[in-house]
C-alpha positions in Angstrom: 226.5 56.1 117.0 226.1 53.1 119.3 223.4 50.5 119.0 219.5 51.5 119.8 217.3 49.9 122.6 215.2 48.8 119.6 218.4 47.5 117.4 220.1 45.6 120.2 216.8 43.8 121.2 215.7 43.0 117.8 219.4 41.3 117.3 219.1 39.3 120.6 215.7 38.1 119.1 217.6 37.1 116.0 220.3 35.0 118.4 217.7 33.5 120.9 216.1 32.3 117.3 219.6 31.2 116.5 219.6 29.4 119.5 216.4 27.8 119.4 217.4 26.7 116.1 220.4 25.1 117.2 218.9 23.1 120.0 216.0 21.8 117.3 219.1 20.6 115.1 220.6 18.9 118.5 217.6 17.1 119.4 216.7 16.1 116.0 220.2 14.6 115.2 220.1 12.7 118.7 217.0 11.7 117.7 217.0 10.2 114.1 220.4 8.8 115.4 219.2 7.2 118.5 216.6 5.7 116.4 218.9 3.9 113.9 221.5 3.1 116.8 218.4 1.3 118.2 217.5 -0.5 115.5 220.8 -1.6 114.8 220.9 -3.2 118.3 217.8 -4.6 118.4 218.1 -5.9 114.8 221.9 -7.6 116.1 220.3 -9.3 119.0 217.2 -10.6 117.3 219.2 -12.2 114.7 221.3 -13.5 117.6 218.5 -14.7 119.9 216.7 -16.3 116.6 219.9 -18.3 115.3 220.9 -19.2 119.0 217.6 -20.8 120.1 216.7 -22.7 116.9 220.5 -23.9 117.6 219.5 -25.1 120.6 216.5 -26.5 119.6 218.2 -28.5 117.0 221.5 -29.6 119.4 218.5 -31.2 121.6 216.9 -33.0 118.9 220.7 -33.8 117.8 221.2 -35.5 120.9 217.7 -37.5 121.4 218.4 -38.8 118.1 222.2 -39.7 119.4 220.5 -41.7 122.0 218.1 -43.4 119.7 220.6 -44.4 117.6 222.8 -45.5 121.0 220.4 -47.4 122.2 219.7 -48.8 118.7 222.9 -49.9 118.1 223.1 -51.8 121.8 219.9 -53.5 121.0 221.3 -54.3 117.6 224.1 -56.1 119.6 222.3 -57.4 122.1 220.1 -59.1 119.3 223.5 -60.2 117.6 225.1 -61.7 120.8 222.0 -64.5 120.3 221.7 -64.9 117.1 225.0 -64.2 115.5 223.0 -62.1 112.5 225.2 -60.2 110.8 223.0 -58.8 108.4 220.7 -57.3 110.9 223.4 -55.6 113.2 225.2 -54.5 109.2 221.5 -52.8 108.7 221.4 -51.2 111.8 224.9 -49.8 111.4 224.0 -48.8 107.8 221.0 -46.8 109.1 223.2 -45.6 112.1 225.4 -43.9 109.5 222.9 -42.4 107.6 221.4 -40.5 110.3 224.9 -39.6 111.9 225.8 -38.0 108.4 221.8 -36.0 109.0 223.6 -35.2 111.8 226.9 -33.8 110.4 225.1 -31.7 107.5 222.2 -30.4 110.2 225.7 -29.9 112.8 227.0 -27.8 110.0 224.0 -25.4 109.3 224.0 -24.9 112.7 227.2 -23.8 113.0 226.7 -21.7 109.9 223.4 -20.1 111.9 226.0 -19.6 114.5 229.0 -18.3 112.6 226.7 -15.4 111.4 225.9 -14.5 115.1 229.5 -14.5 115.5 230.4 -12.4 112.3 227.2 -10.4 112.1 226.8 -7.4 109.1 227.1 -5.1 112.0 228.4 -6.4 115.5 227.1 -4.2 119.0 230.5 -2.7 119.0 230.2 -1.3 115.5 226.6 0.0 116.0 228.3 2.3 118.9 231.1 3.4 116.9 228.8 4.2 113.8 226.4 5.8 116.3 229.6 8.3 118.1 231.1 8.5 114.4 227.4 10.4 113.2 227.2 12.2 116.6 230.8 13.6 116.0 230.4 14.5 112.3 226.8 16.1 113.4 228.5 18.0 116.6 230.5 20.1 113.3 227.5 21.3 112.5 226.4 22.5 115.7 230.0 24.0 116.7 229.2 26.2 113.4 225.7 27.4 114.3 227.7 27.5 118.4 230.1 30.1 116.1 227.2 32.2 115.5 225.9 32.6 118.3 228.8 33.5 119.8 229.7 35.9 117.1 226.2 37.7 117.6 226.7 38.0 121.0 230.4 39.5 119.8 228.6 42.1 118.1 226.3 43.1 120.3 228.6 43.7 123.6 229.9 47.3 122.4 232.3 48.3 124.6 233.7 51.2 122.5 232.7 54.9 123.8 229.6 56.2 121.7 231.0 58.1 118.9 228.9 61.2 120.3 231.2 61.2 123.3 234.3 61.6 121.0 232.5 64.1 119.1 231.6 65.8 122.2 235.6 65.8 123.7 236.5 66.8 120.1 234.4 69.8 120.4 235.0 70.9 123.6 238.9 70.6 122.7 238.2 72.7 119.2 236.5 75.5 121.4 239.3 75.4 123.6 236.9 74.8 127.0 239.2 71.7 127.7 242.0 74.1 129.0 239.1 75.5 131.2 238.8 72.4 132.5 242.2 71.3 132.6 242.7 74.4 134.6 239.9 74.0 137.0 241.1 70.7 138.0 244.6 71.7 138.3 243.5 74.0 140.9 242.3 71.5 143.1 243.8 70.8 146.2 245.3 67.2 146.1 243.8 65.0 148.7 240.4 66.0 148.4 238.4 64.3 146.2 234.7 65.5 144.2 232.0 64.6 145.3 
């Protein structure tokens, strides 16, 4: 017997439900994943923007002090030039040093705070690749609930002849009208054709 009114409707209920279903599983994988994608960024350049401007910060202070310690060391021989006072220009070369090895060690933190911008936990790049790896290994999912809702749709197109049709033919053939039939069309004149 072929499918009902009723039956066919109820089962295109079923697939628009299917449907809805699978575009509430689509938005809600875009949308945890967008979230974390976000975050990701926003964490990468935050830690970047932090690192690079007390980097900055400290390269300026770097180089004030370099020119404190420049013109320091000119007075130092300026003074030295006069008086010929060794120990003097020795103590300002002493406490030249000092401060150029605070220098060094603060140089080397910052290019620490910098090598981590460089070499981050998770780069931009990788935050898109993680981000189109999830999509991809969510997009399964919804190519299987896809699968169903094509398959319900399968189903429902019935393009077979109603099995009360066969019956019908079979019938007629069993009582033997189909030779009326066969005869009454046999009788027609070719070239007209029934109205």
């Amino acid at each position: 017997m072929g499918r009902s009114v009723k039956s066919a409707k109820s089962s295109i209920k079923e697939t628009y439900q299917l449907m809805d279903s699978l575009q509430e599983t689509v938005r809600n994988d875009i949308k945890s994943n967008i979230s974390s994608f976000e975050e990701s960024l926003r964490t990468r350049l935050i830690d970047a923007e932090n690192a690079i401007i007390e980097s900055s910060r400290a390269r300026e202070a770097m180089v004030a002090g370099i020119i404190t310690m420049r013109k320091s060391i000119e007075k130092a021989q300026r003074k030295f030039s006069r008086n010929n006072n060794v120990e003097d220009l020795r103590t300002t070369l002493l406490e030249v040093a000092k401060d150029i090895s605070r220098l060094k060690l603060a140089n080397d933190k910052i290019s620490d705070s910098i090598s981590m911008v460089l070499h981050p936990n998770m780069s931009a790049v990788e935050a898109v690749e993680k981000f189109a790896f999830d999509l991809q290994r969510f997009a399964g999912s919804w190519e299987r609930i896809g699968r169903e809702i094509d398959q319900s749709i399968s189903e429902l197109c019935d393009d077979q002849e109603p099995s009360e049709l066969v019956e019908l033919e079979a019938f007629i053939s069993k009582q033997g009208y189909d030779k009326l039939i066969q005869s009454q069309e046999d009788s027609k004149p070719s070239g007209v054709e029934s109205e």
